[in-house]
N, CA, C and O of each residue as an XYZ file, in Angstrom:
860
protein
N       0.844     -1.191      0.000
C       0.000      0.000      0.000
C       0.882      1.245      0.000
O       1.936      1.222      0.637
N       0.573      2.146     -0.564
C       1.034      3.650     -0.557
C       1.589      3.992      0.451
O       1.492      3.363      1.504
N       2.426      5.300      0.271
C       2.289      6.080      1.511
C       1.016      6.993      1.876
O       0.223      7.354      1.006
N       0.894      7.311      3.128
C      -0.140      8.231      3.578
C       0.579      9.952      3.389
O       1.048     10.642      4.293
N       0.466     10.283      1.986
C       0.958     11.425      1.693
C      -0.050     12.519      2.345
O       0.393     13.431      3.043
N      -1.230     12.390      2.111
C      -2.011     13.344      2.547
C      -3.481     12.856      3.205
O      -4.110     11.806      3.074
N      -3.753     14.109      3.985
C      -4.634     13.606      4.962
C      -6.014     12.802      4.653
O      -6.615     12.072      5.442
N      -6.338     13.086      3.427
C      -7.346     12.267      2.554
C      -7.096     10.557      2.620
O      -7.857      9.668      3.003
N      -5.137     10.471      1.863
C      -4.421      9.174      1.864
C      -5.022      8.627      3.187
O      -5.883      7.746      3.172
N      -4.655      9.047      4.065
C      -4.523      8.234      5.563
C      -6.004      7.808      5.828
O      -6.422      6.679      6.086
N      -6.705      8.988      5.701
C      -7.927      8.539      6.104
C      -8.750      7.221      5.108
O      -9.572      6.352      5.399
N      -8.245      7.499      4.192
C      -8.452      5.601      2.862
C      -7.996      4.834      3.050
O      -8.313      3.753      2.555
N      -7.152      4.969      3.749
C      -5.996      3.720      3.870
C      -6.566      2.904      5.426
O      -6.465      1.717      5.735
N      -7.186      4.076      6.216
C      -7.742      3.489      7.143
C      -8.992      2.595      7.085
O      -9.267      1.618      7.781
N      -9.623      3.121      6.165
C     -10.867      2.771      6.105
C     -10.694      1.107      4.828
O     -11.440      0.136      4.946
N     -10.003      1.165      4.160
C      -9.839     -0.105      3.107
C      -9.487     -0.748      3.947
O     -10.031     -1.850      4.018
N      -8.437     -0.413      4.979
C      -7.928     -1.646      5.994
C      -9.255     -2.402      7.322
O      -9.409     -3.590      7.607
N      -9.915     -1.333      7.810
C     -10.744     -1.537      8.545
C     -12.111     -2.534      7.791
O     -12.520     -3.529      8.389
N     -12.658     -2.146      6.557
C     -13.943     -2.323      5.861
C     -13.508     -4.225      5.571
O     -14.419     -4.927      6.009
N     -12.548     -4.903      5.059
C     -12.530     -6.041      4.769
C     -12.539     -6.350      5.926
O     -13.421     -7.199      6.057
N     -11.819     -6.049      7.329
C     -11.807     -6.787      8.902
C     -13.374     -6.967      9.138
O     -13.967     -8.033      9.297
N     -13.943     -5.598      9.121
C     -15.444     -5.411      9.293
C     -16.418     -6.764      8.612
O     -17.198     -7.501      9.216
N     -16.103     -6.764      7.369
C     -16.482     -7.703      6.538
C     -16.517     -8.997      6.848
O     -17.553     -9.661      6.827
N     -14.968     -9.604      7.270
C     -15.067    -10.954      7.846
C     -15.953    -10.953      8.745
O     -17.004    -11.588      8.662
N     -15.573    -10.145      9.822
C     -16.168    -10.868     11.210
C     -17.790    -10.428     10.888
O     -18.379    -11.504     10.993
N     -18.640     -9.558     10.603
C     -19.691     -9.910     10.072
C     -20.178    -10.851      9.080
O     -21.386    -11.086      9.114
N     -19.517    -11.396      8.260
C     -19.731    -12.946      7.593
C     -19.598    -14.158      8.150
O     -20.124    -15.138      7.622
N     -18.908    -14.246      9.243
C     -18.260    -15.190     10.031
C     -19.946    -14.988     11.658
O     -20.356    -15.805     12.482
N     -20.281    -13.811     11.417
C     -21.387    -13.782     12.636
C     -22.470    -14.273     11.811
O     -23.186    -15.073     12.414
N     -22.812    -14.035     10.599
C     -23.651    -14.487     10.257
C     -23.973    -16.081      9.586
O     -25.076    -16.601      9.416
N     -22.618    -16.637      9.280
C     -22.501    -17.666      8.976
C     -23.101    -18.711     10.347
O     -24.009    -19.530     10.201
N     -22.308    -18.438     11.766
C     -22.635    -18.783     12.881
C     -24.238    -18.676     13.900
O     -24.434    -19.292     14.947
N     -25.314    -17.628     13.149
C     -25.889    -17.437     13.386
C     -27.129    -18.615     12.754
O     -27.961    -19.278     13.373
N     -26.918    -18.556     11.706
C     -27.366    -19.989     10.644
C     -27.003    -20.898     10.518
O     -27.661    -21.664      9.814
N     -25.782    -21.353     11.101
C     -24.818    -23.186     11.686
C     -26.476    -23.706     12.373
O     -27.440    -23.061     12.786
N     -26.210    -25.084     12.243
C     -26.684    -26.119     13.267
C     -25.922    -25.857     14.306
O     -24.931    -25.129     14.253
N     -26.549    -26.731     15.839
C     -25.694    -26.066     16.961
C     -24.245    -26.742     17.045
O     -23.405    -26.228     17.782
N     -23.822    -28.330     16.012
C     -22.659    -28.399     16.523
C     -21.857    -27.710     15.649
O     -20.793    -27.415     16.194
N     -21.965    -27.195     14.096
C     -20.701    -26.239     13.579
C     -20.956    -25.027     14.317
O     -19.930    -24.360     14.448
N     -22.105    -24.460     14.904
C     -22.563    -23.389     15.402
C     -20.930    -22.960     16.443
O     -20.086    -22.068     16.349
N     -21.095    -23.935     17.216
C     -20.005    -23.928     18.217
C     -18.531    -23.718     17.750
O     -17.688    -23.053     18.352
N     -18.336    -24.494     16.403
C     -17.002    -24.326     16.525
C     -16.938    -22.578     15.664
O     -15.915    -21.901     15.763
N     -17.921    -22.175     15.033
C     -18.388    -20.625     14.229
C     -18.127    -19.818     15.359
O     -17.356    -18.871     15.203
N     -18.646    -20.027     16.502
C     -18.689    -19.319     17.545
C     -16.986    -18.833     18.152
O     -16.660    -17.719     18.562
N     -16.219    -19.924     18.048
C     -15.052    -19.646     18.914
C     -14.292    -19.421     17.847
O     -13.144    -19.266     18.263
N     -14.336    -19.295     16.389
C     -13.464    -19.053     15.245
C     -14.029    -17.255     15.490
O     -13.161    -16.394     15.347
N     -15.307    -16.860     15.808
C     -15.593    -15.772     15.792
C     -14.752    -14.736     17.234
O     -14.484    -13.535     17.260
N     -14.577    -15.593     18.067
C     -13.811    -15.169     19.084
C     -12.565    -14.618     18.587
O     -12.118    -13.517     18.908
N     -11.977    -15.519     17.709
C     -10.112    -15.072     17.446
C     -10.115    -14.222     16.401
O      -9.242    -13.396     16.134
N     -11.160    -14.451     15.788
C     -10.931    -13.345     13.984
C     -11.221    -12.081     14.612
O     -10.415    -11.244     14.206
N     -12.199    -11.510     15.593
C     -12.801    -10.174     16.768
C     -11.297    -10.021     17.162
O     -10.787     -8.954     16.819
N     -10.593    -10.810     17.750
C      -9.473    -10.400     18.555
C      -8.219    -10.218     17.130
O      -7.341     -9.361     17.229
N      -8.280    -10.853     16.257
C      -6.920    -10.579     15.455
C      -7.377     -9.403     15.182
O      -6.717     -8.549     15.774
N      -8.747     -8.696     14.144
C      -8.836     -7.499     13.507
C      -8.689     -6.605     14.195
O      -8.233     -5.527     13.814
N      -9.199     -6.981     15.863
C      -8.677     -5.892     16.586
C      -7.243     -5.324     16.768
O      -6.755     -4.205     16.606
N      -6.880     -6.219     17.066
C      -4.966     -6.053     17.145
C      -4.230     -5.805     15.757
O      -3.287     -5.016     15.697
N      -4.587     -6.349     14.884
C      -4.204     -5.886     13.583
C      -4.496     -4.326     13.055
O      -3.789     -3.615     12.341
N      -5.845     -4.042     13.690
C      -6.590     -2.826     13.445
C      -5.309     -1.907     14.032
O      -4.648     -1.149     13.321
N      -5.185     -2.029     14.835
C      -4.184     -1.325     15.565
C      -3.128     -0.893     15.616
O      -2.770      0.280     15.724
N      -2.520     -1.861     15.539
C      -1.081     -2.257     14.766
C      -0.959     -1.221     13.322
O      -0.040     -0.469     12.999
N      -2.096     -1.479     12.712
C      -1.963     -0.645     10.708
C      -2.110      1.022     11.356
O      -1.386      1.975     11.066
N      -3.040      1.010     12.113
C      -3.604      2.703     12.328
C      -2.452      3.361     13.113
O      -2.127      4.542     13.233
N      -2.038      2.437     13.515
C      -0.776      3.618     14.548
C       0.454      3.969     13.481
O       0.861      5.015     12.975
N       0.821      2.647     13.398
C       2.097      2.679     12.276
C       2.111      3.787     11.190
O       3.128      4.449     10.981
N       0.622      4.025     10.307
C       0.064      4.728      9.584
C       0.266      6.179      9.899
O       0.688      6.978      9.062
N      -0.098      6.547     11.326
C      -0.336      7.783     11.446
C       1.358      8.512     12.216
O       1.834      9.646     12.161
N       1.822      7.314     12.836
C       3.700      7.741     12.793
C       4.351      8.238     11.110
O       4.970      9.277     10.882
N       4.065      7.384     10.310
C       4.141      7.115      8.876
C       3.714      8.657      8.530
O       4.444      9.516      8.037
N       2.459      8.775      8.883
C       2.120     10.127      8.225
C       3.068     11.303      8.672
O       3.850     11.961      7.986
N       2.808     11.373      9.872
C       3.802     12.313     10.295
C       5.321     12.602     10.284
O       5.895     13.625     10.656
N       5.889     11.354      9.722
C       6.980     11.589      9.333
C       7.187     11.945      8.011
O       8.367     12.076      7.684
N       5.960     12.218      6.788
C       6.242     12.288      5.899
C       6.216     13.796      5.957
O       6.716     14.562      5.133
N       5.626     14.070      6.942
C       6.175     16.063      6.824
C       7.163     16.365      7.179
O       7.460     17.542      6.969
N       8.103     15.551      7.839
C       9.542     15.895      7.987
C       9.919     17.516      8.846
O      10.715     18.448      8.728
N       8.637     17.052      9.838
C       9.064     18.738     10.591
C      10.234     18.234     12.221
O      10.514     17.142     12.716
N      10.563     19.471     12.530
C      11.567     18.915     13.351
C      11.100     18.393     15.041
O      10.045     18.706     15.594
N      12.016     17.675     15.533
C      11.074     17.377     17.275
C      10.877     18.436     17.881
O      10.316     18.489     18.975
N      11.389     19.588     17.139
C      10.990     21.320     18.253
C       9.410     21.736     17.884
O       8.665     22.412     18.593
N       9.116     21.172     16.636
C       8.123     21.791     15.977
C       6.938     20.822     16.690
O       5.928     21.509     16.843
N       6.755     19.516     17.149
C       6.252     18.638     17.033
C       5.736     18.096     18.708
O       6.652     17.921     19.512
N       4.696     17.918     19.049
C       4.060     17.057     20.353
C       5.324     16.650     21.151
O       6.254     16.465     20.367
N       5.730     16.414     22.644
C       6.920     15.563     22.825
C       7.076     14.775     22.660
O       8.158     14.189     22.695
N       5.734     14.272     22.320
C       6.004     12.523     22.549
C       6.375     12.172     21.710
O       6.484     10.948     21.785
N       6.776     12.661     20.556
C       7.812     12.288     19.613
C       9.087     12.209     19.523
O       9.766     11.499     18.781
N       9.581     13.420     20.777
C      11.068     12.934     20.811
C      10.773     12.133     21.985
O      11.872     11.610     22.168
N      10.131     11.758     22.760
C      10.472     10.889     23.835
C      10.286      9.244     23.089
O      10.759      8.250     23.641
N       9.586      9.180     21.872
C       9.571      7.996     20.965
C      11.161      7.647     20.676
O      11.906      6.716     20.984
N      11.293      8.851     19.940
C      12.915      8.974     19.793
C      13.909      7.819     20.447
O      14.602      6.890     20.032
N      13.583      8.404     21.668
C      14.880      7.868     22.468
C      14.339      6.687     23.463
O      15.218      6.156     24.142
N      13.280      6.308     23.597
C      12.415      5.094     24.342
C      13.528      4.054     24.039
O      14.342      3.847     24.939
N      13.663      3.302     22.739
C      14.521      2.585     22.326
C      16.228      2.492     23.221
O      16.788      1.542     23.769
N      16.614      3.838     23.043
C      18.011      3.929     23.863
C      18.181      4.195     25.384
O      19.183      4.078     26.090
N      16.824      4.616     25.711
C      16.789      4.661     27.311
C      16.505      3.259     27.832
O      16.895      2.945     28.957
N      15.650      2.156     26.835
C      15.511      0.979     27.042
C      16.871      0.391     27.442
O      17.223      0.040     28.568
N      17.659      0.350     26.137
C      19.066     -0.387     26.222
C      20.291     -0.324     27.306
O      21.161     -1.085     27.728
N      19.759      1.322     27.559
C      20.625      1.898     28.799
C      20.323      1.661     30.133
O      21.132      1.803     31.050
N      18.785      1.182     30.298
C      18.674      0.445     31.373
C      18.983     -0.613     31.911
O      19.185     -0.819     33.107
N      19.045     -1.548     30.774
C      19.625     -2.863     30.851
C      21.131     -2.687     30.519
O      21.477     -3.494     29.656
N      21.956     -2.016     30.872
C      22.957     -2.439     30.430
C      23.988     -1.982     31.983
O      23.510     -2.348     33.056
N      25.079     -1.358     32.002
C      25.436     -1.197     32.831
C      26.315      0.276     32.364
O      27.532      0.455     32.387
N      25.657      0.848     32.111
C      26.183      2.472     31.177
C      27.047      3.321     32.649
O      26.801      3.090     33.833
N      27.680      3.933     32.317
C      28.490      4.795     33.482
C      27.503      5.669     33.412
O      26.357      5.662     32.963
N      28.493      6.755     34.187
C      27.350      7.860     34.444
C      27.896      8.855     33.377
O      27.191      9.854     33.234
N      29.244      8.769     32.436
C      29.635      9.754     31.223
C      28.771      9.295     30.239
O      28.764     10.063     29.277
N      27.868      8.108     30.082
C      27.071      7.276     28.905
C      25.959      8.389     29.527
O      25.754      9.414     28.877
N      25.372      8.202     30.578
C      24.157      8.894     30.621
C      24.006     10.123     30.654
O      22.838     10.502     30.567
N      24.840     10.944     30.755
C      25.452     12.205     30.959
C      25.373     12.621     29.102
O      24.883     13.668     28.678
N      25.910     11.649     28.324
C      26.023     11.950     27.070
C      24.799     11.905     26.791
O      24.393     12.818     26.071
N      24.013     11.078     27.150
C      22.621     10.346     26.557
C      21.787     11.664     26.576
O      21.426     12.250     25.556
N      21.498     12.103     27.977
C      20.921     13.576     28.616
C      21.199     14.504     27.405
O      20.187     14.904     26.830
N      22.422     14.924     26.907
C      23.070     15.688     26.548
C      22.311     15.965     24.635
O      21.727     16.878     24.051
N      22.801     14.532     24.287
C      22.172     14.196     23.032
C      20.188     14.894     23.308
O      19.690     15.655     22.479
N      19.640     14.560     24.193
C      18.147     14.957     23.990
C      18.018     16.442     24.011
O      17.437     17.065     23.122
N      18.526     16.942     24.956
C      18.300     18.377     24.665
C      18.665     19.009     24.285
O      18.392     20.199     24.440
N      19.930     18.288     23.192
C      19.922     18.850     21.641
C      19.595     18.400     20.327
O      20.260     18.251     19.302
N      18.289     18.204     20.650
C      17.657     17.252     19.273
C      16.601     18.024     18.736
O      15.890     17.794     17.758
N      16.608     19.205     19.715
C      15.578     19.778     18.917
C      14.762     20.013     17.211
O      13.652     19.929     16.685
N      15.741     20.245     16.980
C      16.155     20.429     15.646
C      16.433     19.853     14.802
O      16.680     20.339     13.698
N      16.488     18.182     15.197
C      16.839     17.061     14.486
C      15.274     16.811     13.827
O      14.220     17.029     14.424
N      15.401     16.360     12.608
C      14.134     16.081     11.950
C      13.580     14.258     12.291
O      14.241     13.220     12.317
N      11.842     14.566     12.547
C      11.193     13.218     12.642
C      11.075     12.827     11.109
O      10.338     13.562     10.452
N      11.765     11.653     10.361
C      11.537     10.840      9.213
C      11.543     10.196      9.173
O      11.428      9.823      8.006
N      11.640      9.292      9.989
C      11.907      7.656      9.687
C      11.123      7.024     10.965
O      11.632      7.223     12.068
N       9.853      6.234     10.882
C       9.276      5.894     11.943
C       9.708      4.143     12.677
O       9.731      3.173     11.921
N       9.954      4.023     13.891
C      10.686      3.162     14.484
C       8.936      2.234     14.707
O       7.901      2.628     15.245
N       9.258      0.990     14.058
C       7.876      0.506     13.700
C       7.677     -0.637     15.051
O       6.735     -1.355     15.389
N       9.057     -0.404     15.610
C       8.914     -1.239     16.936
C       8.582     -0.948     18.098
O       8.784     -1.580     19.135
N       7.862      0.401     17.873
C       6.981      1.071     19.328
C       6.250      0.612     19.437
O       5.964      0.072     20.506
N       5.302      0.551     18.059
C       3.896      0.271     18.034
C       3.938     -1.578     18.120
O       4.103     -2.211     17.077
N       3.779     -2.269     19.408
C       4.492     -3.452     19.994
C       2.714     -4.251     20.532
O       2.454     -4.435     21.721
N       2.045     -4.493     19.768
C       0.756     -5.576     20.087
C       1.588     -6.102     21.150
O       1.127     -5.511     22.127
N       2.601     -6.902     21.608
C       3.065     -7.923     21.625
C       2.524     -8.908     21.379
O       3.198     -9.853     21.788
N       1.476     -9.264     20.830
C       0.623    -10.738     20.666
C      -0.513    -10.700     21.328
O      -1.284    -11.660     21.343
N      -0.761     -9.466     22.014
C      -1.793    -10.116     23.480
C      -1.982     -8.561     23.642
O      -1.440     -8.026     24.609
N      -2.771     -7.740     22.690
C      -3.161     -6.867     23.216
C      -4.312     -6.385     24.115
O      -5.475     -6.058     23.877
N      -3.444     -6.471     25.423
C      -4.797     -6.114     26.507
C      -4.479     -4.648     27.058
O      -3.630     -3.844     26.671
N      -5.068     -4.587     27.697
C      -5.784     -2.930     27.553
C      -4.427     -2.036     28.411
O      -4.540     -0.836     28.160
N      -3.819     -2.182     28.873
C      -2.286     -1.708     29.320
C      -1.752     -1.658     28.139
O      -1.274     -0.572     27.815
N      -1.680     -2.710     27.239
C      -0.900     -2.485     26.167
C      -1.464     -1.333     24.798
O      -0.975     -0.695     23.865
N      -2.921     -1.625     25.493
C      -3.306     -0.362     24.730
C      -2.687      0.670     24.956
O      -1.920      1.250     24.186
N      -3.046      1.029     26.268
C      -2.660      2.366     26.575
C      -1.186      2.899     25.930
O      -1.073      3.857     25.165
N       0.164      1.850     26.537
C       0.968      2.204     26.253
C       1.195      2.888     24.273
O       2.101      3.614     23.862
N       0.305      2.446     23.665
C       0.475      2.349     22.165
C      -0.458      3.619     22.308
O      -0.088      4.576     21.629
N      -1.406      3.774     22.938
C      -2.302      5.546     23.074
C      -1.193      6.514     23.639
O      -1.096      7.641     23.152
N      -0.413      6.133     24.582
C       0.831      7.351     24.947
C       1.707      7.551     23.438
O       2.272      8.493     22.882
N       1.503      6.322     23.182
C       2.942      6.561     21.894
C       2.644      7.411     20.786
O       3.250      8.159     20.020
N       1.411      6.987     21.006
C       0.698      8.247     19.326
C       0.002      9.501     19.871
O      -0.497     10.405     19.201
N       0.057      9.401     21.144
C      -0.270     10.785     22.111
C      -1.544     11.179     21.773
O      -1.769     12.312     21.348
N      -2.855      9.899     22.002
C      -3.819      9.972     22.002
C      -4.635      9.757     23.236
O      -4.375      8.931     24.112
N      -5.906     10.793     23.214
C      -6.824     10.292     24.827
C      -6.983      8.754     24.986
O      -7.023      7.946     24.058
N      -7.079      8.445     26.504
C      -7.721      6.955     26.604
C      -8.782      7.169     26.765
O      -9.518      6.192     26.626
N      -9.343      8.288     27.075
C     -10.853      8.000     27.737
C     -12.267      7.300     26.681
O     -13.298      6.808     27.138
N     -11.943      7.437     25.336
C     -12.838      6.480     24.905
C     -12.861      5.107     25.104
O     -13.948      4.528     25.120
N     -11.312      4.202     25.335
C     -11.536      3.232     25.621
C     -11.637      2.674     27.251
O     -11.670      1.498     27.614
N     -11.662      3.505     27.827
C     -11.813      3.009     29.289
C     -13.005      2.639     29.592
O     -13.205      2.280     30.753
N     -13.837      2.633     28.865
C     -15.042      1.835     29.183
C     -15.139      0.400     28.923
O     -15.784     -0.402     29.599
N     -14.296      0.094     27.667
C     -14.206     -1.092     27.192
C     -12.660     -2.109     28.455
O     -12.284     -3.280     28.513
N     -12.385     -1.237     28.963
C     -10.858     -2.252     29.628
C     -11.660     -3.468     29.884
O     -11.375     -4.330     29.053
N     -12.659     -3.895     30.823
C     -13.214     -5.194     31.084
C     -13.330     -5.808     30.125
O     -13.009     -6.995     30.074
N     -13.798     -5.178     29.168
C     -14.309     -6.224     27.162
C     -13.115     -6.931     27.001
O     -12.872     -8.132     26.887
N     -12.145     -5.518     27.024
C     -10.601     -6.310     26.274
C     -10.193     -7.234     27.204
O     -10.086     -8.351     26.698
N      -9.976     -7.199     28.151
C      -8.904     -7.905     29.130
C      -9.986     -9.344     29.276
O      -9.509    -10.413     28.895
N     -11.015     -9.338     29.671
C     -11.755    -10.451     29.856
C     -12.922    -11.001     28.826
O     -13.161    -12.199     28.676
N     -13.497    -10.107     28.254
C     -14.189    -11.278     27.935
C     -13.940    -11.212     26.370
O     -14.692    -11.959     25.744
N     -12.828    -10.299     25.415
C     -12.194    -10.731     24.479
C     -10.534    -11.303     24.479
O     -10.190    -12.221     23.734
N      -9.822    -10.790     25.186
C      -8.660    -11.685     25.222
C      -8.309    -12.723     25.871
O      -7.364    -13.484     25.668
N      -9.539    -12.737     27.098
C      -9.077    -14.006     28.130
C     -10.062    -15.696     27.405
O      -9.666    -16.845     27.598
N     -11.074    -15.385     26.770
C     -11.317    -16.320     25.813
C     -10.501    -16.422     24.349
O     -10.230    -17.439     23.709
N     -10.273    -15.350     24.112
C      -8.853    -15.999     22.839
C      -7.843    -16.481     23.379
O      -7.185    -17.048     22.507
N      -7.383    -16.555     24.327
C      -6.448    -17.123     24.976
C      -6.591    -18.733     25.218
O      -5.837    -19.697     25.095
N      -7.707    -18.566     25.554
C      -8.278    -19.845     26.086
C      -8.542    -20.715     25.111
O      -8.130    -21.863     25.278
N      -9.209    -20.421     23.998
C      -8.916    -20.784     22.835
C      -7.010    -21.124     21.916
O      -6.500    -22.148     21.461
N      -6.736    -20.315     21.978
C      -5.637    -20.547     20.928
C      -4.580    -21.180     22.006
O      -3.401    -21.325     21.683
N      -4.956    -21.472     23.028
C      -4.097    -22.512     24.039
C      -4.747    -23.985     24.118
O      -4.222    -24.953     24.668
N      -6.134    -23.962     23.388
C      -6.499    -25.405     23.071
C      -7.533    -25.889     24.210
O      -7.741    -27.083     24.425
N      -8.271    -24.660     25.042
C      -9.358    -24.994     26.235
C     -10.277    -24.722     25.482
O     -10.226    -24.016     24.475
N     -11.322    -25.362     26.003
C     -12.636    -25.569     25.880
C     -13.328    -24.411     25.911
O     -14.400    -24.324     26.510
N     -12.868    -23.577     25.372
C     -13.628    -22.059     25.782
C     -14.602    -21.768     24.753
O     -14.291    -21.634     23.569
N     -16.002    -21.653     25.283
C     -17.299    -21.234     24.404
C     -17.366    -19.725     24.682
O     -16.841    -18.943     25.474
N     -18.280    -19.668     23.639
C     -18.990    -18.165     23.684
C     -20.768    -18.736     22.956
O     -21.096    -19.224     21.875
N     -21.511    -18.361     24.164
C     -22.864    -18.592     23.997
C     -23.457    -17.500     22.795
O     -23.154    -16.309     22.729
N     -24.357    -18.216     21.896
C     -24.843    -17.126     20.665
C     -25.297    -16.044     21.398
O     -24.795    -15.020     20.936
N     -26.197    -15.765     22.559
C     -26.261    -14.420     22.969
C     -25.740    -13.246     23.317
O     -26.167    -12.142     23.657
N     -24.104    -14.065     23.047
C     -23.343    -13.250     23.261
C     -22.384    -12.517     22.200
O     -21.347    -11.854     22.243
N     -23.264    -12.980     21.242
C     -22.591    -12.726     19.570
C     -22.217    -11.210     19.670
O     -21.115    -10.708     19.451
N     -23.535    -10.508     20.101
C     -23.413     -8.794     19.516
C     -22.711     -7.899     20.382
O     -22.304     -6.823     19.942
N     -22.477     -8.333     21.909
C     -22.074     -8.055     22.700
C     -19.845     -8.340     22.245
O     -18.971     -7.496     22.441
N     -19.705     -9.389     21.811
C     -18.490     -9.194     20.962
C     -17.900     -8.534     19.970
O     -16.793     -7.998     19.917
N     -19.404     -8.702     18.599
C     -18.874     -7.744     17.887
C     -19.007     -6.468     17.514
O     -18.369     -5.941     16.602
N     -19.958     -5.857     18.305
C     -20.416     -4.698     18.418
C     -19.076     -3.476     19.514
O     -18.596     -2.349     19.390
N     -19.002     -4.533     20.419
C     -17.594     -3.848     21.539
C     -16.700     -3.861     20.207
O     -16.768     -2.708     19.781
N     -15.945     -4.573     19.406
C     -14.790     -5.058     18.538
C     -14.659     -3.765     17.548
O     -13.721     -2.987     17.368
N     -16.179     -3.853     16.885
C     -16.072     -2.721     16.093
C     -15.928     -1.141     16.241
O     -15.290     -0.272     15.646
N     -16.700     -1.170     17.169
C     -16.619      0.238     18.279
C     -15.187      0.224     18.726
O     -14.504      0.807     17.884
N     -14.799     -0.019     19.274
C     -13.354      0.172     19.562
C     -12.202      0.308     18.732
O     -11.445      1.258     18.925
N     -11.932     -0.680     17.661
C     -11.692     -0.135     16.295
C     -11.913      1.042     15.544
O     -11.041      1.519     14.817
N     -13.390      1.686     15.730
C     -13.307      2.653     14.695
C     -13.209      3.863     15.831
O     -13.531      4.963     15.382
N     -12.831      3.839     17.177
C     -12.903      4.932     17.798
C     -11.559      5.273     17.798
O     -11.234      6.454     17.675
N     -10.279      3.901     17.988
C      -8.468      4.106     17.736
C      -9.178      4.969     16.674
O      -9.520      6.097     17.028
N      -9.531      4.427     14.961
C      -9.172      4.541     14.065
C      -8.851      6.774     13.743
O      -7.986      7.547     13.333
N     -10.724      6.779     14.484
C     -11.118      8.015     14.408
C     -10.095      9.437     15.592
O      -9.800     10.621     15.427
N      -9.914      8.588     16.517
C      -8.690      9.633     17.727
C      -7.283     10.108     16.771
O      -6.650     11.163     16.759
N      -7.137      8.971     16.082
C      -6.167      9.160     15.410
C      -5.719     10.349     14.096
O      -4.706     11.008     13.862
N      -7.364     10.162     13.289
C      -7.955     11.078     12.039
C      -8.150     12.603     13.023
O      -7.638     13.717     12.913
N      -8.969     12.119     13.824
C      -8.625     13.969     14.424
C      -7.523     14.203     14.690
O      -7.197     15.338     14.343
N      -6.638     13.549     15.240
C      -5.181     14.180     15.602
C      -4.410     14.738     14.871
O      -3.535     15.547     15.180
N      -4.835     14.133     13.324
C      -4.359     14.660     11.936
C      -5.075     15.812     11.434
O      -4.359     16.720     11.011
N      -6.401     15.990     11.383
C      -7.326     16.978     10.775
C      -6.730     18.208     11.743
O      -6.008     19.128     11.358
N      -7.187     17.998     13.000
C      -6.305     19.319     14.003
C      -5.275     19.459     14.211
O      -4.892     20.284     15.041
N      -4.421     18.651     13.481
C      -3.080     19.031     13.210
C      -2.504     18.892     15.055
O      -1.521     19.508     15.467
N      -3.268     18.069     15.840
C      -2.741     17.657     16.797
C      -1.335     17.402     17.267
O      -0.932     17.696     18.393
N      -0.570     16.794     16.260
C       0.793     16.233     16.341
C       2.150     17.580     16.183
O       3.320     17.352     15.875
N       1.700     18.603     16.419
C       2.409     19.796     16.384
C       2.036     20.026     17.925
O       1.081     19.754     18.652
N       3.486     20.777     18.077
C       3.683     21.510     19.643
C       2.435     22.908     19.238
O       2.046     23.713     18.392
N       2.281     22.416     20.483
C       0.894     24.056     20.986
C       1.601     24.816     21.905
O       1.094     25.827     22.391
């Protein structure tokens, strides 16, 4: 796929990526809705993991995307939100923790940030944006600090994510017996989609208001 040259780009790119996810897991609900009850069952828990991949996948494309975008303006970390230079250097403050750096390493390290002003954001480090496999709602957050977006739309959902969508995909893709009763169809994919298009949309305003610039 393209780059997200312009704010139109991003916002298509979001939506082609989102509309086929959308697609499955509504074909996959409706397929399950019309099973007899024993394929019903296994429709049911295939509907569990495809809710949880598009979600995490959803995620994964929209963040990357909107780092992506913003680096294609090539403005500098003075011009720009902090949390872009603190993206910056996450990576090397990581390494420097684990390691056993003197105090002239950290002294330099210090030194290097508060003269970076001026150094240009272009090249986006695609290993922030870190699902690790198991995105539960901490790991959200951390990926909402990184793109320096509100949580408060998803704090309603933390219970959805953590329990009753990742702790049954879990349970599943570890090989337990884990059901999901049909009444609980809309209550999955209705949370799944909503949450998806609310990342998708925090993100599109952050771009339209030109959010990602220092105020």
């Amino acid at each position: 796929m393209s780059k997200p040259y312009s704010e139109a780009d991003f916002s298509t790119q979001l939506e082609v990526d989102r509309s086929w996810r959308l697609k499955e897991i509504s074909d996959l609900k409706t397929a399950a809705r019309a099973a007899d009850s024993s394929l019903r069952r296994v429709l049911l828990r295939s509907l569990v993991t495809i809710c949880y991949a598009h979600w995490e996948g959803f995620v994964r494309f929209a963040a990357r995307k909107y780092l992506e975008y913003v680096a294609l303006r090539k403005h500098s970390y003075g011009s720009l939100d902090r949390q872009f230079l603190r993206n910056y250097f996450l990576p090397r403050l990581a390494a420097l923790s684990n390691s056993r750096a003197s105090v002239r390493e950290m002294c330099g390290l210090v030194d290097e940030i508060l003269n970076s002003s001026e150094r240009r954001f272009a090249r986006v480090n695609l290993d922030l944006i870190d699902t690790k496999s198991n995105l539960n709602f901490n790991v959200l957050l951390e990926i909402c600090l990184v793109c320096s977006i509100p949580t408060e739309p998803f704090e309603k959902h933390e219970s959805f994510v953590d329990v009753f969508l990742l702790k049954r995909r879990n349970g599943i893709a570890h090989g337990e017996d884990t059901y999901l009763e049909i009444n609980d169809v809309d209550e999955l994919t209705d949370n799944t989609v909503a949450m998806m298009r609310a990342f998708g949309n925090a993100l599109e305003n952050h771009i339209y208001l030109k959010n990602y610039v220092a105020k």
